[in-house]
C-alpha positions in Angstrom: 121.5 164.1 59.4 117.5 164.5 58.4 116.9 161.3 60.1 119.5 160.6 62.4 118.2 163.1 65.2 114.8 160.9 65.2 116.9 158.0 65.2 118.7 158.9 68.3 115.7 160.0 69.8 114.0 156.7 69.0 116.8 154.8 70.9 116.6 156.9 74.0 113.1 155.6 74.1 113.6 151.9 73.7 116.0 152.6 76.7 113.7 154.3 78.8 110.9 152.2 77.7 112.9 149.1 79.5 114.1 150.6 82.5 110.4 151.9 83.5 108.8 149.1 82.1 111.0 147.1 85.0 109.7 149.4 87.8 106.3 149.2 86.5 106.4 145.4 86.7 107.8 145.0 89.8 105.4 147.8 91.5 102.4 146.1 89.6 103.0 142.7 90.5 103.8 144.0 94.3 100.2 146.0 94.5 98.8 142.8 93.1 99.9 139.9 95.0 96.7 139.3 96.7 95.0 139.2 92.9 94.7 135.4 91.4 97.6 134.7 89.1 94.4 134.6 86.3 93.3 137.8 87.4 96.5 139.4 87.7 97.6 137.9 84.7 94.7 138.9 82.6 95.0 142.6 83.7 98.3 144.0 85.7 100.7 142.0 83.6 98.5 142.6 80.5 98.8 146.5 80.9 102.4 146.4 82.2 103.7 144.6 78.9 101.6 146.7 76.6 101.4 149.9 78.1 104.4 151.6 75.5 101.7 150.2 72.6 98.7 152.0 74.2 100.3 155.6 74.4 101.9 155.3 71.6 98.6 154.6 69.9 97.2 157.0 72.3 99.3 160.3 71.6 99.8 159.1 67.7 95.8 160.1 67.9 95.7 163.0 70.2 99.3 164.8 68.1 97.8 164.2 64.6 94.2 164.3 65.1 93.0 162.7 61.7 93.0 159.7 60.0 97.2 159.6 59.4 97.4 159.4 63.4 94.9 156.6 63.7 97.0 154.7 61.0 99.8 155.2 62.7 98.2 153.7 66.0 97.4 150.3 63.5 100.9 150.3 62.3 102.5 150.5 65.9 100.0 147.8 67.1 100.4 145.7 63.8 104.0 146.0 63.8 104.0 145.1 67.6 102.1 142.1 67.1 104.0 141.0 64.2 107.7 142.0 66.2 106.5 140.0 69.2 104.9 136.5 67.0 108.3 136.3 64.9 111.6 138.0 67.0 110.8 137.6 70.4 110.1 133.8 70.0 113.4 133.3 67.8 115.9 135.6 70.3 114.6 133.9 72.9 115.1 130.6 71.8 118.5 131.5 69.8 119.4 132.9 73.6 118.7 129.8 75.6 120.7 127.6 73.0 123.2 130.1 72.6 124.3 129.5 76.5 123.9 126.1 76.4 120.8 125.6 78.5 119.4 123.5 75.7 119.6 122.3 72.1 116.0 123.1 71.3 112.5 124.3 73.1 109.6 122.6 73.3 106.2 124.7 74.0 102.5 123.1 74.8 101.1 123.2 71.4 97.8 123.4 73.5 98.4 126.6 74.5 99.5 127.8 70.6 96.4 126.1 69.1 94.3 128.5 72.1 96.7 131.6 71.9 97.1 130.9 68.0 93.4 130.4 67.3 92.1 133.3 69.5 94.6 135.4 67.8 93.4 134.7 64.1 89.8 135.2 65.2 90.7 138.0 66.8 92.7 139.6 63.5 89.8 138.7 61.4 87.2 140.6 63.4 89.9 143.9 63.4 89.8 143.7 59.8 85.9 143.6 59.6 85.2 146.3 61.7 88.5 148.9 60.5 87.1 148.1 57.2 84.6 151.8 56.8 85.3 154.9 55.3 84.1 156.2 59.5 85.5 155.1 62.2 83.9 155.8 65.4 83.8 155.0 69.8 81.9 151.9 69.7 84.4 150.3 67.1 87.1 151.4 69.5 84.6 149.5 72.2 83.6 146.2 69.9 87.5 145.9 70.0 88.0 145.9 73.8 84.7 143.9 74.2 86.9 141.1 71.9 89.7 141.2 74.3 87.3 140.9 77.4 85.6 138.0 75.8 88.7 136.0 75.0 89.8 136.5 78.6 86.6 134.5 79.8 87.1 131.9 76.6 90.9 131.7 78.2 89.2 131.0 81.8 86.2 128.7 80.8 88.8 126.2 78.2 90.6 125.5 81.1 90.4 122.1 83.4 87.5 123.1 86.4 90.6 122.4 88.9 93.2 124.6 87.0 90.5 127.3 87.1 88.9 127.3 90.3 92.9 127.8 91.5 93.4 130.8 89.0 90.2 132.2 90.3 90.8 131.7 94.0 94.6 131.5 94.7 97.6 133.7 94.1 100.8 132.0 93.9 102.9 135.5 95.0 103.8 136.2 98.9 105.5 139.0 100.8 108.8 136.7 100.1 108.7 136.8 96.7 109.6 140.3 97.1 112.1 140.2 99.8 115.2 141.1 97.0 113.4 144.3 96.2 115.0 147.5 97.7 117.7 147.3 99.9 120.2 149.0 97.3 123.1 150.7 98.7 124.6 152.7 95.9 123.5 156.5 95.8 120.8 158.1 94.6 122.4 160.1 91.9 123.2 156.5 90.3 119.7 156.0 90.0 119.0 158.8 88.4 122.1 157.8 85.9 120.8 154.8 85.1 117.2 155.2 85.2 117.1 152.6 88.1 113.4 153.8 89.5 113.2 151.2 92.2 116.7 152.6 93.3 114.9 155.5 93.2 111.5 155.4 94.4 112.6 152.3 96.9 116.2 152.5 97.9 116.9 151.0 101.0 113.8 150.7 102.3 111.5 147.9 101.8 109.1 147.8 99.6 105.8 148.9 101.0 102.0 150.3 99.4 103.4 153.8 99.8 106.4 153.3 97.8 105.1 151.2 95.4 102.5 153.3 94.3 105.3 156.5 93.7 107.1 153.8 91.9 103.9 152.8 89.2 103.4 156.3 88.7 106.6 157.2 88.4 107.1 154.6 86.0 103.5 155.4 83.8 105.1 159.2 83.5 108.1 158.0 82.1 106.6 155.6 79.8 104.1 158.3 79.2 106.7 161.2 78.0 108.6 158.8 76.1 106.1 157.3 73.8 105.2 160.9 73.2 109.0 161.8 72.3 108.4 158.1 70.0 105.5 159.4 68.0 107.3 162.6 67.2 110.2 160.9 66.2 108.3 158.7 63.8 106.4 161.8 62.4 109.7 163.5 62.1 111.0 160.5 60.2 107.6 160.4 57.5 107.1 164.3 57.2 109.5 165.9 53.7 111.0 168.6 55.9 110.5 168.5 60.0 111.5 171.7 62.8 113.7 170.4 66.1 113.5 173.2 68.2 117.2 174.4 69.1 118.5 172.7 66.1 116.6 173.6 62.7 114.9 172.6 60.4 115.5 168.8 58.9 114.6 166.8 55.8 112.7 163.3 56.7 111.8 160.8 54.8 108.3 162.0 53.1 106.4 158.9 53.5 103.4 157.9 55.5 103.7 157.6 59.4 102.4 154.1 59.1 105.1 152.5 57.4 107.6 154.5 60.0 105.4 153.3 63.0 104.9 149.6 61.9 109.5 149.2 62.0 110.2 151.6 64.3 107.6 152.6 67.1 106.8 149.0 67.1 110.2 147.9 67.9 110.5 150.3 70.0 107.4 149.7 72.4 108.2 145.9 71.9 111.8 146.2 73.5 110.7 145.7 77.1 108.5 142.0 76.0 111.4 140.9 74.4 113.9 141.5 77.5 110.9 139.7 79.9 111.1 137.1 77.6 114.7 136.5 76.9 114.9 136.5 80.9 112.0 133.8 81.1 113.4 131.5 78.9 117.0 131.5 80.3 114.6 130.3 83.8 113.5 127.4 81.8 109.6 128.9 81.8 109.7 128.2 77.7 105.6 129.0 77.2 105.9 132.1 79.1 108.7 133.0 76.6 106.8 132.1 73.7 103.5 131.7 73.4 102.5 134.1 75.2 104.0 136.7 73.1 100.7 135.5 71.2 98.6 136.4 73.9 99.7 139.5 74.3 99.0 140.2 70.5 95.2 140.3 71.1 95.7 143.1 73.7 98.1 145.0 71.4 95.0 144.6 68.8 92.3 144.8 70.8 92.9 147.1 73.7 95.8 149.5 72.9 94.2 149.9 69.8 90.6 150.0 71.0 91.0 152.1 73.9 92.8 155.5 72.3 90.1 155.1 69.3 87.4 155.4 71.6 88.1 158.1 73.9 89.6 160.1 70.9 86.2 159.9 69.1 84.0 160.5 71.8 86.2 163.9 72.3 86.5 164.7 68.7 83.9 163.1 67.0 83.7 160.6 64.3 87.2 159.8 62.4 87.3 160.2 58.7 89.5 157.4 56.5 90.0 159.0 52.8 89.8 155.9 50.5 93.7 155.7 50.2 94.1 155.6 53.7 91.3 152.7 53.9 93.5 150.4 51.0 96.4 150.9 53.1 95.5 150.0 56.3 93.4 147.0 55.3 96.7 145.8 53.3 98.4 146.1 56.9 95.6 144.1 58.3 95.4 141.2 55.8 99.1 140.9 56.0 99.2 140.8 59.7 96.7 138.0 59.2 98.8 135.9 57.0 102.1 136.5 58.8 100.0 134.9 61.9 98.5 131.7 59.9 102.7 131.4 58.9 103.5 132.2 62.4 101.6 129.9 63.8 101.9 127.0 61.2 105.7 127.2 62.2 105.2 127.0 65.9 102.6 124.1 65.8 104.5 121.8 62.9 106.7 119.8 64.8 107.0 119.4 68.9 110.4 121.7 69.3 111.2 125.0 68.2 114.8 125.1 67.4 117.7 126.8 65.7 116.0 126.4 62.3 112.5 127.5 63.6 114.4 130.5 64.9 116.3 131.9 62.0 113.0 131.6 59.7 111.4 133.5 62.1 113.6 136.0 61.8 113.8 135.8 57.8 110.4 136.2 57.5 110.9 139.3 60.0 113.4 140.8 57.6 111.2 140.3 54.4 108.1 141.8 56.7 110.8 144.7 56.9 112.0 144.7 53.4 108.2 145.1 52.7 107.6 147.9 54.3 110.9 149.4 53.3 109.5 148.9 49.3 106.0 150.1 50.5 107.1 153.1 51.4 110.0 153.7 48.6 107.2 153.2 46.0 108.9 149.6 44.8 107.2 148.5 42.1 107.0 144.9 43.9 106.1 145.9 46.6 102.9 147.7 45.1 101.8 144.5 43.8 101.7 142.6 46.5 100.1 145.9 48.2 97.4 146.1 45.1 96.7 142.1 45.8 96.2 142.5 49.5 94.3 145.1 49.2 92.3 143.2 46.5 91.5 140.3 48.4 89.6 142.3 51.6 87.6 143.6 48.8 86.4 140.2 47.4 85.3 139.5 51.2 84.0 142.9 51.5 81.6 142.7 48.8 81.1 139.1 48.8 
């Protein structure tokens, strides 16, 4: 019972998590049509995908205040990023075959060298600069600069035609949106199902007003529910926890990291995962895939970035005690290596199929296994921790 209430809590997020995710997408992508598809892509789509990561991240901060809530930030963002290189790719590839639309998937290995590549640099400069015993805003702001600057390496690698039409064109018209709204069942349904453009829409056609109530809407919803997330994952790491109502609960008595990189990262990863189940069944195989990597760097960089720098420039400077520095660059280093695997998977070869899949997901379930050891005090476990941890060291010093 001492962890099933968190549990239960946990899954009403994932589902609320989807359902507004889907409003915010469509109200997103409707208030930018006129943007470029680079433009749109690089910002509205950016945000709309990883917006469950950066309140998480965000209210992990603001509930705990110290250095426990900023590792808990790193493990949703970590786990995120590690969730959405390894499961996303294999369920949506294991989905496609599993109808029939295809016997394997082939992805531009172009665009996994870029993604791939970006993302490694990208890891390696998080672990440099998380690497102090004080953290403060302008790490939070080096972070978000990294994002900004692989955006422009993104635009500038790309053929001067291809560009100039990201830059100058958008590829979405009034049409594109002629299927949204114009739902007949009642309003009460809506409300059932947490159907917000049934909701917010209805019958009408979509329209700026609406549109914006619907965003909103959906960032509130997203907002409360990654709040109700972070308390369920503190819940879930605290020795004894208080549900108001219900009484007081054991937990599990381990650090909120090791809760947030399995289960708020799942969590806050369920809506990319439905996106890109749906993308592949259309045949759009990069979308599905590699740019899952993409999106890594803004979990990283951005969700990450941004709550660590408004938090300090409230509260000050953030303090790490020297355990809480060894754990979180273990969790760094290990998202690195993961990656380099990742990657090495995804590049080896010109098709990702049944057999890239399942390893994906094995290496998932080890990744999970890990942190299930970590935080059980497995002897194993600890030495691979001690090793990690030994290794940033070397490059620290050397």
């Amino acid at each position: 019972m001492g962890i099933l209430i968190p549990l239960i809590l946990i899954t009403i997020c994932c589902i609320v998590i989807w359902r507004a995710g889907d409003g915010f997408m469509t109200a997103s992508e409707y208030i930018g049509r006129n943007l470029s598809d680079g433009v749109r892509g690089a910002t509205i789509n950016a945000v709309a995908s990883s917006m469950p990561e950066v309140f998480t991240s965000l209210f992990f901060l603001f509930i705990m205040k110290d250095a426990e809530g900023f590792s808990g930030g790193i493990g949703t963002t970590a786990g995120s990023a590690i969730f959405n290189s390894m499961v996303i790719p294999a369920v949506s590839v294991l989905a496609v075959i599993g109808i029939g639309l295809t016997k394997s998937v082939k992805v531009s290995q172009k665009v996994m060298l870029r993604d791939g590549l970006s993302l490694l640099i990208a890891e390696m400069i998080f672990i440099i600069l998380i690497s102090g015993s004080e953290l403060d805003w302008y790490h939070g702001f080096l972070l978000m600069i990294v994002y900004v600057a692989y955006i422009i390496y993104m635009f500038w690698s790309m053929d001067k035609k291809d560009r100039e039409e990201l830059l100058h064109e958008s590829h979405v018209s009034e049409e594109d949106f002629a299927e949204v709204g114009g739902k007949q069942k009642p309003f009460f349904l809506g409300l059932i199902t947490l159907d917000l453009e049934r909701i917010f829409i209805g019958k009408n056609k979509i329209n700026n007003v609406n549109a914006w109530f619907l965003l909103v809407s959906a960032t509130i919803s997203i907002a409360m529910v990654c709040y109700l997330l972070v308390l369920a994952c503190e819940w879930i790491g605290e020795e004894t926890y208080t549900v108001p109502f219900l009484g007081t609960f054991h937990g599990l008595g381990i650090p909120v990291m090791f809760v947030a990189l399995i289960l708020a990262s799942a969590a806050s990863s369920f809506p990319d995962t439905i996106i890109s189940i749906k993308d592949a069944q259309k045949g759009q195989y990069d979308d599905a895939i590699s740019n899952a990597l993409g999106s890594n760097i803004f979990d990283i960089c951005f969700a990450l970035g941004f709550p660590l720098m408004i938090f300090t420039l409230i509260y000050g400077p953030i303090h790490m005690p020297p355990e809480m520095v060894d754990m979180s660059s273990e969790l760094r280093f290990l998202l690195w290596l993961l990656t380099v695997l990742v990657l090495l998977i995804f590049i080896i070869g010109t098709k990702i199929g049944k057999s890239k899949a399942f390893l994906l997901l094995g290496l998932y379930f080890l990744f999970v296994l890990y942190v299930i050891g970590r935080g059980s005090g497995n002897e194993y476990a600890q030495s691979l921790a001690d090793w990690l941890v030994s290794v940033v060291r070397w490059f620290s010093i050397n």
